[in-house]
C-alpha positions in Angstrom: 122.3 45.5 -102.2 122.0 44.3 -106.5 124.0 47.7 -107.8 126.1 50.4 -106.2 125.1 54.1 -107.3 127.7 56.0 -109.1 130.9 57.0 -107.5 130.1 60.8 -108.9 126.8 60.4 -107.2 128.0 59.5 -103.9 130.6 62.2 -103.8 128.2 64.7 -104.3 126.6 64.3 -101.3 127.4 66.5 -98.1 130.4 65.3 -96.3 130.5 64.8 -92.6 134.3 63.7 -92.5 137.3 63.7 -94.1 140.7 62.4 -93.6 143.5 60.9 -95.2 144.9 57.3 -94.8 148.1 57.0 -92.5 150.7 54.6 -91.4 148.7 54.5 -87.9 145.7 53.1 -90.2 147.6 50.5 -91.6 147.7 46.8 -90.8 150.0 43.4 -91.8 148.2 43.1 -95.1 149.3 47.1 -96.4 145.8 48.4 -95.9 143.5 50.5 -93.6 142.3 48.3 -90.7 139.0 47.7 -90.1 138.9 49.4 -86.5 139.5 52.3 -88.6 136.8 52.2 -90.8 134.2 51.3 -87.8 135.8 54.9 -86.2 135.9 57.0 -89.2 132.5 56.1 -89.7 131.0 55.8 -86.3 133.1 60.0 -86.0 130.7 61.1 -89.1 127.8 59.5 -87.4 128.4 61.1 -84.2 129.2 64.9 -85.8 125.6 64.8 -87.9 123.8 64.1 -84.7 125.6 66.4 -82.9 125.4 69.0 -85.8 122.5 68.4 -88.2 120.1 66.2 -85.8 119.4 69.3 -82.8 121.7 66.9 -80.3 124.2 69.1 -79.6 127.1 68.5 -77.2 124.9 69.6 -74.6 122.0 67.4 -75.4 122.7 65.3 -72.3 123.1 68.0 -69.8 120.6 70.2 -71.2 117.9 68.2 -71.8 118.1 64.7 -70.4 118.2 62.6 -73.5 120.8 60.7 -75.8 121.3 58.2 -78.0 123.0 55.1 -77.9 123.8 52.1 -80.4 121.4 49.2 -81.1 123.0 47.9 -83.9 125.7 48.3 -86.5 126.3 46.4 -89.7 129.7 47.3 -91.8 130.1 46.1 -95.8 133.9 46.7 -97.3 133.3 47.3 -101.3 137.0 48.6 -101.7 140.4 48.2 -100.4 141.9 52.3 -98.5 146.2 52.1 -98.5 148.6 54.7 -97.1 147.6 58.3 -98.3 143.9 57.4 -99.6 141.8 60.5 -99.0 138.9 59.3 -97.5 135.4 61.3 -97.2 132.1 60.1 -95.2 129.1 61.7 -95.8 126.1 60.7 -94.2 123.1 59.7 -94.9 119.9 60.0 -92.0 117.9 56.7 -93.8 114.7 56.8 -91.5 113.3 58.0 -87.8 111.1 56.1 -85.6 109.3 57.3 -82.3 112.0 56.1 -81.1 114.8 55.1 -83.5 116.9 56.4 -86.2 118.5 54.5 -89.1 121.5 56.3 -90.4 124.2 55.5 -92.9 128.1 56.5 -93.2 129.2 56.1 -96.9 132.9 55.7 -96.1 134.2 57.1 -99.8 137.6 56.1 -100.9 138.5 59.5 -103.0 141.6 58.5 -104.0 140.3 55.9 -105.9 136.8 56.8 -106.9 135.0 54.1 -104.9 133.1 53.6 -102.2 134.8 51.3 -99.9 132.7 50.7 -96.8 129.0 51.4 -96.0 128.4 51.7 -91.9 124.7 51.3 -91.0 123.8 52.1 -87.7 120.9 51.9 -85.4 120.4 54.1 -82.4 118.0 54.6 -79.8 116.5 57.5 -78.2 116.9 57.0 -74.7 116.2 59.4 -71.8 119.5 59.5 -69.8 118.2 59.2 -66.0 116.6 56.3 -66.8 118.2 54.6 -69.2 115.3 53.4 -71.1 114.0 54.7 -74.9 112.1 57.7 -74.8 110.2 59.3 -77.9 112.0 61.9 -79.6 111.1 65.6 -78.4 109.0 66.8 -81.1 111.6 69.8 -82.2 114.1 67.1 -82.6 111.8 64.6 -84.6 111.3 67.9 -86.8 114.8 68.1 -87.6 115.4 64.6 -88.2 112.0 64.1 -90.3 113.6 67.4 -92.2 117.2 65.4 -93.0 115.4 62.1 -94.0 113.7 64.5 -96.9 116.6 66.5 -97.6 118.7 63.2 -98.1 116.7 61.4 -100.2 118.1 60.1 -103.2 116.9 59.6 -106.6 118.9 56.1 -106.6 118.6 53.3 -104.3 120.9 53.6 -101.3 123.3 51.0 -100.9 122.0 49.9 -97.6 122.2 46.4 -96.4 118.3 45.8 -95.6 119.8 44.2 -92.5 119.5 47.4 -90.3 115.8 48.9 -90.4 113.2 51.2 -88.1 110.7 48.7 -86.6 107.1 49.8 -87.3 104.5 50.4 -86.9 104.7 52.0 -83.1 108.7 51.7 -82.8 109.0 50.0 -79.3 111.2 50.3 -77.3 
């Protein structure tokens, strides 16, 4: 990651999440743990799934399917005190057969920055089993639909760390 897009950029984009930074956020050093900023983003990840992705609540019970976490990576940009407003929008980066990249863009309001970027990597995995499955295709249709609505005309600032595996996606 060379350059971070604009502040005014970022806050444009949908928001999944918002909260404001409490005393129950705070640690020894005056600022908002890191635990926090793994759950604020990881909530926002969850929610655009649940809301956005066609994996409802439900998705388990009805259908048989979930997803669960391969891999995570977390960069802090700024510091979040005691009454930051904090917003995470989120970003659905790329699907596999089987995978789906997103990112959390945990914004710091208050201060115009963003202060922490949550990548994560999940797996489509049928429940009973426990083992990836392919994406039905009406969910693949919605999450191939949020990759192109959530393209940006500036570089992400993704971590390269945290990508779909090609070309079939194995899992």
């Amino acid at each position: 990651m060379s350059s971070l897009p604009a502040f005014e950029d970022l806050d444009a984009l949908p928001v999944t999440f918002r909260t404001t930074v409490g005393e129950e956020h705070l640690d020894l050093n005056g600022h908002m743990n890191i635990a926090h900023y793994f759950a604020f983003g990881g909530r926002a990840l969850w929610d655009r799934s649940r809301e956005d992705l066609a994996m409802p609540d439900s998705y388990i019970e009805d259908r048989d399917r979930t997803t669960f976490t391969a891999e995570q990576h977390l960069r802090y940009l700024g510091e979040s005190t005691l009454g930051d407003e904090i917003a995470v929008p989120v970003v659905v980066v790329a699907r596999g057969d089987k995978s789906l990249h997103l990112a959390a863009l945990i914004l710091n309001r208050t201060r115009g920055q963003l202060a922490c970027v949550l990548e994560s990597m999940l797996v489509h995995v049928d429940f009973s089993t426990r083992r990836p499955t392919s994406f039905p295709d009406d969910v693949a249709a919605a999450i191939d639909a949020a990759v192109a609505a959530d393209r940006t005309p500036w570089p992400l600032p993704i971590s390269g760390a945290v990508a779909v595996r090609s070309p079939s996606d194995a899992g």
